[in-house]
VOGU-3710 file (C-alpha; in Angstrom, 3 decimals, decimal comma):
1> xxxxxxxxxx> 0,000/0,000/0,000  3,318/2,593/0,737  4,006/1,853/-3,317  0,769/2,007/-3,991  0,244/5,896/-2,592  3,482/6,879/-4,483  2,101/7,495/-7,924  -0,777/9,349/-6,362  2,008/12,343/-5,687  2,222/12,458/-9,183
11> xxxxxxxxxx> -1,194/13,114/-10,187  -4,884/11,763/-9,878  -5,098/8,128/-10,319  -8,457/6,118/-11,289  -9,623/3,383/-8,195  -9,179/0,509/-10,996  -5,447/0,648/-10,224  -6,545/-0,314/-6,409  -8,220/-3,706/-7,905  -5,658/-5,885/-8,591
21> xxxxxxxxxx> -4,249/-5,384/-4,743  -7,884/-6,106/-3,938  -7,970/-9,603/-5,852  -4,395/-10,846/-4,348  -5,973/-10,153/-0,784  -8,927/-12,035/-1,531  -7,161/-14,547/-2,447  -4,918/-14,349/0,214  -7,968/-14,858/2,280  -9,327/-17,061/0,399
31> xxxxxxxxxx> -6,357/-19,616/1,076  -6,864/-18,839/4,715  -9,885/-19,506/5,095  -9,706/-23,039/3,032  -7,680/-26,326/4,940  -5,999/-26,278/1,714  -5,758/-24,293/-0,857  -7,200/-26,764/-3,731  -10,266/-27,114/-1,308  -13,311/-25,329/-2,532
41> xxxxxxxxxx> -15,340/-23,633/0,030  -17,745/-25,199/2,715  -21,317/-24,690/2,282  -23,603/-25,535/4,782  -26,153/-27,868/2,643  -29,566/-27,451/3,038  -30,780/-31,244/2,270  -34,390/-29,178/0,173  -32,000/-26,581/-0,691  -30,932/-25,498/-4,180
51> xxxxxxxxxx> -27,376/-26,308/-5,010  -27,258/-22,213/-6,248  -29,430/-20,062/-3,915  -29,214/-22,617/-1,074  -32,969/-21,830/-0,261  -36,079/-23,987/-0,240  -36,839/-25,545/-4,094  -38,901/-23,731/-6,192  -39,909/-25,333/-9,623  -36,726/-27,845/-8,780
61> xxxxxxxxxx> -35,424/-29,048/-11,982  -32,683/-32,230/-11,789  -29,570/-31,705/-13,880  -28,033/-34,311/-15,955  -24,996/-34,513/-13,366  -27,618/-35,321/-10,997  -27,599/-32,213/-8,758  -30,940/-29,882/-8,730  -31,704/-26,516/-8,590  -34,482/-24,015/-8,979
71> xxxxxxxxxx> -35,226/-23,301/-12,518  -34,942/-19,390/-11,779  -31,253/-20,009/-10,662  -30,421/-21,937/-13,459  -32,215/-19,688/-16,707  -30,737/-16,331/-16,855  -28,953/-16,210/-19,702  -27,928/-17,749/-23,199  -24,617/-19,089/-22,424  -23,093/-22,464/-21,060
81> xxxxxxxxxx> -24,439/-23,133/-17,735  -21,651/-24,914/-15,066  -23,053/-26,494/-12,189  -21,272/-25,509/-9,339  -21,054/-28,570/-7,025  -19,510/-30,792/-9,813  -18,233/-28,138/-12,405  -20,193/-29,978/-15,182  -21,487/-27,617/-17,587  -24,870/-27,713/-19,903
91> xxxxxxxxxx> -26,225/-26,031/-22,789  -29,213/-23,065/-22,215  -30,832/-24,841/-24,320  -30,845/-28,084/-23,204  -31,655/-26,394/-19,414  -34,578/-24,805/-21,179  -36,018/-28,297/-22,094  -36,008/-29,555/-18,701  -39,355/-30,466/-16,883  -39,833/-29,917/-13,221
101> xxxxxxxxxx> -38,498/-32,919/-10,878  -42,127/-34,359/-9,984  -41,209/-36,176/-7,374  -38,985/-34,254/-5,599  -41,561/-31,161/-6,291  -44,179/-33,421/-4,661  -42,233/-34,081/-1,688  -41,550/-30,451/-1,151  -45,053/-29,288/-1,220  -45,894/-32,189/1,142
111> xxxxxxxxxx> -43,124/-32,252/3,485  -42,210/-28,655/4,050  -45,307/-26,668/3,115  -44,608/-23,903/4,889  -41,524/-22,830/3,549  -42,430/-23,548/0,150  -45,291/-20,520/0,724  -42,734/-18,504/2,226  -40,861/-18,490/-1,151  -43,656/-18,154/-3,524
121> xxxxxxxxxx> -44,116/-15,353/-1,763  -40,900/-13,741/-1,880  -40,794/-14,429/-5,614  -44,082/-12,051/-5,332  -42,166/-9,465/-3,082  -39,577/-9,686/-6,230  -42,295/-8,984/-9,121  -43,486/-6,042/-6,875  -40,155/-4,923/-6,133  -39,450/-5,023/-10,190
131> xxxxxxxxxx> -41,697/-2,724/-10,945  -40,884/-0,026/-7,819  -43,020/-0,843/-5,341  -40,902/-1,485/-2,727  -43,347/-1,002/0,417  -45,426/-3,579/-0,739  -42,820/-5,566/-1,757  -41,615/-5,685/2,191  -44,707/-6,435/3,151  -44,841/-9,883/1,285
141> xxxxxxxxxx> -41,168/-10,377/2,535  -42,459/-9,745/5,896  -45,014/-12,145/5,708  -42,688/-14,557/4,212  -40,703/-14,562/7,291  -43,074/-15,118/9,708  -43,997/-18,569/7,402  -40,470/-19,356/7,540  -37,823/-17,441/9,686  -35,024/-19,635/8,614
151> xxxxxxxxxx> -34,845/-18,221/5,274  -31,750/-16,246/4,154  -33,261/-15,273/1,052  -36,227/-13,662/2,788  -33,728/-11,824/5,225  -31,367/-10,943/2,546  -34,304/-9,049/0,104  -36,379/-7,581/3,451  -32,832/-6,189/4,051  -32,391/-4,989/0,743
161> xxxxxxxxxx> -36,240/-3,555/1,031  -35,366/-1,909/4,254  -32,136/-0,115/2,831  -34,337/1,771/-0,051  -37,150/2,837/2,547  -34,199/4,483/4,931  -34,887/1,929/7,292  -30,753/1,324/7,372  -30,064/0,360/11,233  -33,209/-2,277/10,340
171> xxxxxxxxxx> -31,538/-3,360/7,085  -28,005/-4,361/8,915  -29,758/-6,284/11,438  -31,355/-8,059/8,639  -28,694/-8,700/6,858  -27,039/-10,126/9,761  -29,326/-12,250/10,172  -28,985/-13,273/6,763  -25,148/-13,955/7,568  -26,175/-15,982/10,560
181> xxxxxxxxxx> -28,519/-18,229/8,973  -26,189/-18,972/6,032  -22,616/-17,827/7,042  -21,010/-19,596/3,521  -23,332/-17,447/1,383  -21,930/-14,590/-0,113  -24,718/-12,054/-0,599  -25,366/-11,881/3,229  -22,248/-10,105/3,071  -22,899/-7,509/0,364
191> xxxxxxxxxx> -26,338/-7,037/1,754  -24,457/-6,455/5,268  -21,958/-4,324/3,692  -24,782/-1,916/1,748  -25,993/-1,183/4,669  -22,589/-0,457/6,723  -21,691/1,685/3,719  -24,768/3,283/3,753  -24,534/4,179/7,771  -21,004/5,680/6,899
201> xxxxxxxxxx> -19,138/2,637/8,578  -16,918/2,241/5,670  -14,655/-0,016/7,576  -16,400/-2,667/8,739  -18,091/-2,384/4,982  -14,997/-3,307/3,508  -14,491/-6,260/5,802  -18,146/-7,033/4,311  -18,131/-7,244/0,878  -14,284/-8,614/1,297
211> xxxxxxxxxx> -15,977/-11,514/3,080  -18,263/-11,651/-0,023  -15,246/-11,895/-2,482  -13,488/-14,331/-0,874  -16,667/-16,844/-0,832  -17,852/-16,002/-4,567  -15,041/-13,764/-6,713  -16,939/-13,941/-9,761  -18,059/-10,961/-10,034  -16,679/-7,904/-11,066
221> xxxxxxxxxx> -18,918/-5,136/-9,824  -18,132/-6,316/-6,459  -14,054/-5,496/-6,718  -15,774/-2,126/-7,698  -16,880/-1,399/-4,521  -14,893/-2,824/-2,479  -11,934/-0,921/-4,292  -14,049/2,147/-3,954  -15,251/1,627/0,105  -11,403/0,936/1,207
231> xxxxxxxxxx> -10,488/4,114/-1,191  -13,073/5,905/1,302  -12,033/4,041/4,245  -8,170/4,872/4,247  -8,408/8,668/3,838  -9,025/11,049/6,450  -12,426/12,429/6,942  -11,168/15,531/7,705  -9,373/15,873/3,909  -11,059/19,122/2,335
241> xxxxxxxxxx> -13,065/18,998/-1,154  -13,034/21,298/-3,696  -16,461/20,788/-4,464  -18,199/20,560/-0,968  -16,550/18,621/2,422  -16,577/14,704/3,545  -20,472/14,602/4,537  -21,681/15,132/0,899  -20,086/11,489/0,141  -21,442/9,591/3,096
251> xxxxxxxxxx> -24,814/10,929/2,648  -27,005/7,912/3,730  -28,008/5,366/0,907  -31,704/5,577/1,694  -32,096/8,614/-0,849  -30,499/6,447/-3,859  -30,585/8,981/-6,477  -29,406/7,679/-9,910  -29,856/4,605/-9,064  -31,744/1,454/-10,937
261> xxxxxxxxxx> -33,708/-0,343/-8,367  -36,066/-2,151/-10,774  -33,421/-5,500/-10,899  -32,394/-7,393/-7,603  -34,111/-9,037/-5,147  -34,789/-12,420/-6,587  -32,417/-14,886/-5,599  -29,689/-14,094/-7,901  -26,397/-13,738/-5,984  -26,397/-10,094/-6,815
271> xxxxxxxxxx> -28,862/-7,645/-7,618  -26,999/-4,758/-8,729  -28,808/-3,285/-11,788  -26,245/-0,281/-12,929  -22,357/0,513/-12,152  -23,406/3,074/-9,236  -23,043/1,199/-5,845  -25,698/1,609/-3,231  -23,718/3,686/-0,986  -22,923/6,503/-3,884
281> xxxxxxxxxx> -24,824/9,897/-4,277  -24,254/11,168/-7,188  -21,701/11,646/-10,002  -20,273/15,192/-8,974  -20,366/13,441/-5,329  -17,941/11,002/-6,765  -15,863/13,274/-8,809  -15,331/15,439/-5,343  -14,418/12,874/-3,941  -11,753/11,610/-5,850
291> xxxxxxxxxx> -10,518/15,204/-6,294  -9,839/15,951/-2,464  -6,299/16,971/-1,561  -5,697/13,110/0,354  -6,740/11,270/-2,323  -4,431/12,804/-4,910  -1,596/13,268/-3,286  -1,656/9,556/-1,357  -2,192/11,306/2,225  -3,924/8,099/3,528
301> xxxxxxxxxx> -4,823/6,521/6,954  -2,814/2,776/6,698  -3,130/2,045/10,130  -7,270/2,067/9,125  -6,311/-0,417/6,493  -4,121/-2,913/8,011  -6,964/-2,856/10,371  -9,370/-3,322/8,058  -7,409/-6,303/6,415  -6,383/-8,113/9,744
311> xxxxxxxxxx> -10,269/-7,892/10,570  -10,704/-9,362/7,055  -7,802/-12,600/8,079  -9,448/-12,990/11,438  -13,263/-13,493/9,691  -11,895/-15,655/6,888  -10,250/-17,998/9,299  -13,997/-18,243/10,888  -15,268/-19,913/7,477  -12,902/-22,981/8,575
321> xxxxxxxxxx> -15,112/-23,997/11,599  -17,667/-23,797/8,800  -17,873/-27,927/8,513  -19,524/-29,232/5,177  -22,847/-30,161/6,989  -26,138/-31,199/5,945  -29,068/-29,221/7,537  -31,879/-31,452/7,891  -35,320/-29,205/7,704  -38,217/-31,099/10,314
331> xxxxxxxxxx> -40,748/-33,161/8,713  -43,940/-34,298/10,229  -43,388/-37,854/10,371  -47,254/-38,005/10,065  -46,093/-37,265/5,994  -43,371/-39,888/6,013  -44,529/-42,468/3,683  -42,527/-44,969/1,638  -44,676/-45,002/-1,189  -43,480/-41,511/-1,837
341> xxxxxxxxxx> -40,175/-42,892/-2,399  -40,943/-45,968/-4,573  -39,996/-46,560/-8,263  -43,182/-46,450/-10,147  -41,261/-49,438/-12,292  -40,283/-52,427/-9,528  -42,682/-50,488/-6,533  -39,329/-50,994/-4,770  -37,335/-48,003/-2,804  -35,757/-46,289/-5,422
351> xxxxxxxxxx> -32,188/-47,530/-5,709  -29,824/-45,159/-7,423  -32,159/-43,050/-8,770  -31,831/-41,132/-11,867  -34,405/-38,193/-13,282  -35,011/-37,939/-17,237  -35,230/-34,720/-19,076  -38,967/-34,652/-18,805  -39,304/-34,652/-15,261  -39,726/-38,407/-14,092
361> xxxxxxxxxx> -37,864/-40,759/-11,264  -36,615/-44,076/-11,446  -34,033/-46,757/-10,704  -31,134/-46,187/-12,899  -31,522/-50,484/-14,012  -35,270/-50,026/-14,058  -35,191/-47,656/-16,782  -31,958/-49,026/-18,460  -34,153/-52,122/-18,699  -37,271/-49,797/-20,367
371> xxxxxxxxxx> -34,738/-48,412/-22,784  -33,804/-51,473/-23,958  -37,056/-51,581/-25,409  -37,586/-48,226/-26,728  -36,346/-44,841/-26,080  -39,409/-43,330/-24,460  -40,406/-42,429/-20,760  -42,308/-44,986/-19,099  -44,632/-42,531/-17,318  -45,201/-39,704/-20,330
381> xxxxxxxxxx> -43,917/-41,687/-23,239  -41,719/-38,410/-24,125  -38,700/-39,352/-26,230  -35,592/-39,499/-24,146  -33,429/-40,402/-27,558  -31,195/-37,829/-26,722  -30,684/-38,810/-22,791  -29,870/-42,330/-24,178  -27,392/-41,621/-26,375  -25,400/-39,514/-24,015
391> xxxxxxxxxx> -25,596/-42,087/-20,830  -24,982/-39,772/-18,485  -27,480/-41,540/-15,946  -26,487/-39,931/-12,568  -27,742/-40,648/-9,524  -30,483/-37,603/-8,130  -28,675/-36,393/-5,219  -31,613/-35,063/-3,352  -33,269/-38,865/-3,389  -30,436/-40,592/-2,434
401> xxxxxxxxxx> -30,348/-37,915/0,538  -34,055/-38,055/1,515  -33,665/-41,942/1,761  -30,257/-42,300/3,655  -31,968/-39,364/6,696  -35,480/-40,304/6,672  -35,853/-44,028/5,533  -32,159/-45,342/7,124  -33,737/-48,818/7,571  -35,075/-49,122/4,653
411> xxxxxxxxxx> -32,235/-47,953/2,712  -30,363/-50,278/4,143  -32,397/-52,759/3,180  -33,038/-52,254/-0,165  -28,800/-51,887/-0,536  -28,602/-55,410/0,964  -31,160/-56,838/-2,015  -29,074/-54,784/-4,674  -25,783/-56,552/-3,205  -27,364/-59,932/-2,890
421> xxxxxxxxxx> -28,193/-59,093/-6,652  -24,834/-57,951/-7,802  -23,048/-60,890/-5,879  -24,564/-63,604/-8,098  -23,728/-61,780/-10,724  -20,075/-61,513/-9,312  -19,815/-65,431/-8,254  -20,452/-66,238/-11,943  -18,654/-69,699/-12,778  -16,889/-69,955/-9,686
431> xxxxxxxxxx> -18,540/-72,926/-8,605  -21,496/-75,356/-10,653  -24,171/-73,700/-7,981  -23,328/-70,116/-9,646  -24,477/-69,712/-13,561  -22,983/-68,068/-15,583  -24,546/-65,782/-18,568  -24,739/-67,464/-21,673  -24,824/-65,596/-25,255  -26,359/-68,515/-27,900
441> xxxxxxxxxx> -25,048/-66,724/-30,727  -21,776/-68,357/-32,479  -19,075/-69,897/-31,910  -15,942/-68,909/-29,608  -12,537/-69,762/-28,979  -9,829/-68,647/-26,813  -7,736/-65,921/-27,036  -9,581/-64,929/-30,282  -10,902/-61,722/-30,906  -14,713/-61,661/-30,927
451> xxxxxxxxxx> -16,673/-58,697/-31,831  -20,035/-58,208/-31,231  -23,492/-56,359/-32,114  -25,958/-55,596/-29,798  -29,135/-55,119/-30,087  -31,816/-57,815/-28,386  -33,243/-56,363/-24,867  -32,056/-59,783/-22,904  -28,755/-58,907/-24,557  -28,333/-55,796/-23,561
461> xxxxxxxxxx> -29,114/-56,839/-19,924  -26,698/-58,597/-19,890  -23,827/-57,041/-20,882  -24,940/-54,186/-18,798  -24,901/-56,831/-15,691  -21,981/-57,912/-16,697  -20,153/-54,618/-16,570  -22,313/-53,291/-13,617  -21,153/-56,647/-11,522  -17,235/-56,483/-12,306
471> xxxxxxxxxx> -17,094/-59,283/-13,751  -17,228/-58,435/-17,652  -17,245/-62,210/-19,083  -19,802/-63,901/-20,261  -20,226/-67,827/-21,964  -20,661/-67,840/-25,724  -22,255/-70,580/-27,433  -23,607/-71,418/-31,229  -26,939/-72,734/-31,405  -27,687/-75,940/-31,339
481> xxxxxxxxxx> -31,171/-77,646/-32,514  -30,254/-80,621/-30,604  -30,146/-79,512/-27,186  -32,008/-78,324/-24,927  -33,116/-74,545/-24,635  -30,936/-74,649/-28,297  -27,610/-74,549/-25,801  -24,841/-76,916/-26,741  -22,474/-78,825/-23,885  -20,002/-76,904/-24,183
491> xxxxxxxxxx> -18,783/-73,024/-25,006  -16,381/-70,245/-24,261  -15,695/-67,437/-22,047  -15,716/-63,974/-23,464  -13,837/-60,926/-21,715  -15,185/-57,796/-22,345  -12,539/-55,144/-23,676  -14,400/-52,158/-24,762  -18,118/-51,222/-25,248  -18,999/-48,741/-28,433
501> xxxxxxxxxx> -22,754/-47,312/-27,909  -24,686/-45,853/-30,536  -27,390/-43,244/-29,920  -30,142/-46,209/-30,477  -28,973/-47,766/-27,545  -27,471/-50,584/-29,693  -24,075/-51,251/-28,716  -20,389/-52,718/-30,470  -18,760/-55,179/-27,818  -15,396/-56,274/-28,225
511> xxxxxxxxxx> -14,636/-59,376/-26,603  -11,555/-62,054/-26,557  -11,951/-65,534/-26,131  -11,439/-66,515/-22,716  -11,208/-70,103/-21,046  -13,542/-72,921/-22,118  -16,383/-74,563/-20,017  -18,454/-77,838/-20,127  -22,554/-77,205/-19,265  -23,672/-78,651/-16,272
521> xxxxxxxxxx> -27,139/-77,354/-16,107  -29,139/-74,935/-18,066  -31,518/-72,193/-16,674  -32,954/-68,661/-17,378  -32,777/-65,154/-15,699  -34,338/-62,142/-17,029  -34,839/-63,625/-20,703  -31,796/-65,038/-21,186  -30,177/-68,663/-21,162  -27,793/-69,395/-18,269
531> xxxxxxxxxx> -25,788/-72,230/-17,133  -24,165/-74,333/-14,475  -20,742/-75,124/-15,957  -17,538/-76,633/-15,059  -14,187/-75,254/-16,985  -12,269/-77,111/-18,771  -7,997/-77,960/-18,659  -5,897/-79,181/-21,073  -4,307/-82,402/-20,126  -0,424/-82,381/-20,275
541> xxxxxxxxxx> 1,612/-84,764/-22,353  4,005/-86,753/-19,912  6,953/-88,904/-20,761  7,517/-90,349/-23,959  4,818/-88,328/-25,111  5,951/-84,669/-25,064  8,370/-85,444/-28,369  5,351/-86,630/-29,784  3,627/-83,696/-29,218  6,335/-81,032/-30,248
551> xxxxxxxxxx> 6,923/-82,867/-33,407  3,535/-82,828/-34,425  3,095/-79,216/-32,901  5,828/-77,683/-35,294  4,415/-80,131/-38,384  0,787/-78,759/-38,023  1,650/-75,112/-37,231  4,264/-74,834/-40,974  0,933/-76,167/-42,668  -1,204/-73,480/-41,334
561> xxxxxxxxxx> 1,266/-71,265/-42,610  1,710/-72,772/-46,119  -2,294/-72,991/-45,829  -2,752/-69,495/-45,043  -0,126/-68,306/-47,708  -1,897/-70,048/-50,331  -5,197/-68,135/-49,531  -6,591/-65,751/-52,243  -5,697/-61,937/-51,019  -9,170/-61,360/-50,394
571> xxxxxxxxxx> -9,749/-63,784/-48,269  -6,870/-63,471/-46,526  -7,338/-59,488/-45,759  -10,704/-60,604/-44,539  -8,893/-63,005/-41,972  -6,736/-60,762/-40,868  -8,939/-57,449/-40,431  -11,631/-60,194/-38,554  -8,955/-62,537/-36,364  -5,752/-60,382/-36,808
581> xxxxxxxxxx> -2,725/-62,260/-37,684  -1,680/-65,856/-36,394  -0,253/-65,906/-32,890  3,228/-66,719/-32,452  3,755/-69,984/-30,889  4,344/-69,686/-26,452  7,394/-70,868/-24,689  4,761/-72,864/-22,570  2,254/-74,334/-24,674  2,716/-77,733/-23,220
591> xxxxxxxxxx> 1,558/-76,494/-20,110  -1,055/-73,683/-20,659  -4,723/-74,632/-19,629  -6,230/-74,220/-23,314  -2,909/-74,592/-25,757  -1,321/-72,740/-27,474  -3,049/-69,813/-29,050  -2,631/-69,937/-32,858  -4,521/-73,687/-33,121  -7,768/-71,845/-31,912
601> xxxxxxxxxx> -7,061/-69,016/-34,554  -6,219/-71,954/-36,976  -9,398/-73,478/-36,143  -11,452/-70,311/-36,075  -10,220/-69,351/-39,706  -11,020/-72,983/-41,200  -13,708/-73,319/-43,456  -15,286/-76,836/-41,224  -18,623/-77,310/-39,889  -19,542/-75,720/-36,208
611> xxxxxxxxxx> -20,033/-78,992/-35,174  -16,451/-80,280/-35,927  -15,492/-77,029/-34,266  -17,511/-77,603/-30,868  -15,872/-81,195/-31,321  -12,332/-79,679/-31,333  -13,048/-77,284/-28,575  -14,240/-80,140/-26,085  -11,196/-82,412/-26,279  -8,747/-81,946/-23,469
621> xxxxxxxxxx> -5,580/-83,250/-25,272  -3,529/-81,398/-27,376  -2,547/-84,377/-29,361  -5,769/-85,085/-30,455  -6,715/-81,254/-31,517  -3,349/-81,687/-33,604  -3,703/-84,485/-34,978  -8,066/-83,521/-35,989  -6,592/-80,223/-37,666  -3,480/-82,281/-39,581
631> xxxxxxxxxx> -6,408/-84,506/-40,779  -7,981/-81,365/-41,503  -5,591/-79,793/-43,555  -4,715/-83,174/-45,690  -8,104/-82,989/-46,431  -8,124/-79,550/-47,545  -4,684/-80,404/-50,079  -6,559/-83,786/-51,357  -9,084/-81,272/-52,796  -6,406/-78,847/-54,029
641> xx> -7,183/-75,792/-51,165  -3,242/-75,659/-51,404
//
């Protein structure tokens, strides 16, 4: 600040240059009043509260991140709209499309009635207040509060309402108030520090709307005034004018003139509707101001500003004790009732519920499972194409809140059936009492690449189960007309690599062949085939037997490669953009459970029967596979494939 007041020996100087020592002392702050610096800001969370204006929901819309807010917080302008819990942003557009939450709107009206009136009518204090009728506008405030005295947004705009009338001692109390209710929201602070400002207490307004920076810096016209209160603040009362003396600039707010008071005072975070600040006067006021004899030549009071700032330190180490707590608003528990909280799909407690576009509630799997079968809401039948093909199915925050604080029991509960679900899904194949998922599609082998369309319902299920669970394999298995349920005796694991969705909901899964299994038993769940299998092991050549073996392993694998050479191009690029090329032959291949790799590719590739496939891929000796492809292959010269 010394450096700072040098220049202003040299001639008048314009408060912007003040600003950027402003915004390094909020920050300062900022860091001070944070456990570390990375961490954002507590808020006390109000469990019905909107994640912007922190007050009771009005018209709550859900968000596709999952987090709602009232719709008036979240329309304002044409631009890209960033949630600020998450930092996920959304088109005005696509905000402008969005439905009212019905169930959470249904369980505010029930639940907390009261304060639900209280803002409806504050949002009719605002309309009045819009079009300059601020008496009656503090009226409806007033009766606001006595519906719900916990309201910061009521205290905040009677404050505001108070300040215009001249009621200023009335308006600080207010706005403390509004501090005290909600001590992480910033525009307490400016409201608190209008009305310091406006009582000539330019200090302790500075330590206001510094408070107000340092929990929301966003916004520029608030460095404005700041800049321009400490400006006030640091030089001597006593400093003469040329136009007038010191009491023409702290002339009391109440008067206003020049001011636009027709935008504020509805629940934006700050209702400043021109560049004059609510404590100025008027222009030549300002001009007088800036022309006295301290400000010019830098003649100002730094003890009042170090004060000032450490008063600033000592209230932005106070937003520490500030703990990131939920504030749980009384119910009746006369209105408690579970049904309110059911999925109108399984009538069970919802279980991560998710909100569509148009307004509705379900579990997340409940209406996966719908939109298997076509891309419409099961309530309104409203096209949720576009929620489908962006899959950003986020759990409703609010829900999940509502049943962990006022249905514990059965929350916990319902989170024991989900687990109970998911770990049947997760024992898959480790034992012939757990099934595993079957696809009756084609044929598999290991190791080989297997790609995949999508499409059926059941199918879709189950890959989504599969993923969900952990487990991401599945059994694969051609048809068979012969047995039962069309599932043959035996089949490979797939691994699921990578999932490609398209907007449909139709999906490309790429899979690799994984170990095979023989079918014990044979069952359903949820429309598709399952089964109770045992896997199967290669058994290892011993003795005399292993020369055997690597002779005829190195004889078989140069004819797949004379085989495959011999291939016309065409259907060799088809092979190879399909399978990929041949494996290379393992160190191990004696020993690994299935063989070695490139005899299922081999076998794959052939152009044999599925059944003589599903033979090869049920023996258990690797001198037999050999020796079926060698016979194979001779086949295949005797008719002059090469």
């Amino acid at each position: 600040m010394e450096v700072y007041s040098h220049p202003r020996r040299c001639g008048p100087a314009t408060p912007d240059q003040l600003e950027s020592i402003i915004e390094s002392l909020t920050e300062i702050a900022k860091e001070r009043s944070c456990r570390r610096p990375s961490l954002r800001l507590p808020k006390i969370v109000d469990l019905a509260g909107c994640n912007a204006c922190q007050g009771i929901f009005l018209e709550p819309v859900t968000v596709s991140c999952g987090h709602t807010f009232c719709r008036k917080c979240l329309i304002k302008e044409n631009v890209l709209i960033t949630c600020n819990v998450c930092g996920a942003t959304n088109t005005f557009n696509h905000i402008s499309n969005l439905k009212i939450n019905v169930t959470i709107s249904t369980l505010v009206e029930k639940w907390w009635s009261n304060a639900l009136q209280s803002a409806k009518l504050r949002c009719d204090g605002n309309e009045l207040f819009l079009i300059g009728k601020v008496d009656l506008a503090l009226e409806k405030y007033t009766r606001a509060y006595e519906l719900d005295p916990d309201d910061h947004l009521v205290a905040s705009n009677r404050s505001h309402a108070l300040l215009i009338l001249g009621q200023t001692q009335e308006a600080l109390n207010v706005a403390d108030l509004a501090t005290h209710l909600c001590p992480t929201w910033p525009k307490g602070y400016f409201r608190k520090g209008a009305a310091l400002a406006s009582l000539g207490r330019y200090e302790e307004a500075a330590v206001a709307y510094l408070q107000c920076l340092v929990l929301d810096s966003s916004v520029a016209i608030i460095k404005q005034e700041v800049t321009e209160i400490i400006q006030k603040s640091v030089i001597p009362l006593n400093s003469s004018l040329k136009h007038g003396d010191s009491e023409s600039s702290c002339s009391s707010s109440a008067s206003f003139p020049g001011q636009n008071f027709l935008g504020g005072s509805d629940g934006s975070i700050y209702s400043i509707a021109s560049s004059d600040s609510l404590y100025h006067t008027s222009d030549s006021d300002e001009e007088s101001f800036y022309q006295t004899e301290s400000y010019r030549t830098g003649d100002w009071d730094y003890n009042c500003f170090h004060k000032v700032l450490d008063r600033l330190f000592v209230e932005a180490q106070k937003v520490k004790s500030f703990a990131p707590t939920l504030k749980h608003r009384p119910v009746d528990p006369k209105k408690l009732d579970k049904k309110d909280v059911e999925c109108p799909l399984c009538f069970r407690l919802f279980w991560q519920p998710v909100t569509t576009p148009c307004g509705h509630m379900f579990c997340r799997m409940c209406l996966d499972r719908c939109l298997d079968h076509q891309p419409f809401c099961p309530m309104c039948k409203t096209s949720l194409q576009e929620y489908l093909a962006k899959r950003q199915h986020t759990t409703t925050e609010f829900m999940e809140l509502v049943l962990q604080t006022f249905f514990p029991e059965d929350f916990v509960e319902r989170k024991l059936i989900f687990e109970e679900e998911m770990e049947e899904l997760v024992n898959a194949g480790k034992d012939p009492e757990h099934v595993i998922p079957l696809f009756v599609c084609a044929m598999a082998f290991p190791t080989i690449p297997c790609p995949l369309h999508i499409f059926e319902p059941r199918y879709r299920l189950m890959i989504r189960q599969c993923i969900e669970s952990g487990t991401r394999q599945f059994g694969m298995c051609t048809y068979s007309a012969d047995s039962s349920q069309g599932v043959p005796d035996y089949g490979s694991m797939l691994e699921i690599r990578d999932v490609q969705y398209f907007p449909d909901g139709r999906s490309i899964v790429y899979t690799v062949g994984g170990h095979r299994f023989h079918v014990l038993r044979r069952g359903m769940r949820d429309g598709y085939n399952t089964g109770a299998v045992e896997f199967l092991k290669d058994e290892p050549p011993e003795g005399a037997e292993i020369q055997e073996v690597k002779r005829l392993h190195g004889q078989i694998y140069r004819e797949a490669e004379t085989w495959f050479m011999n291939l016309p191009q065409q259907t060799k690029q088809q092979i190879l953009q399909h399978f990929g090329a041949m494996p290379a032959v393992e160190n191990d291949y004696l020993t690994l459970v299935d063989g070695p790799a490139w005899i299922w590719w081999v076998v794959a590739t052939l152009p044999i029967d599925p059944k003589a496939q599903l033979a090869i891929l049920a023996m258990t000796s690797l001198r037999k596979r050999l020796d079926t492809v060698h016979r194979i292959f001779q086949f295949l010269h005797c008719k002059g494939a090469f």
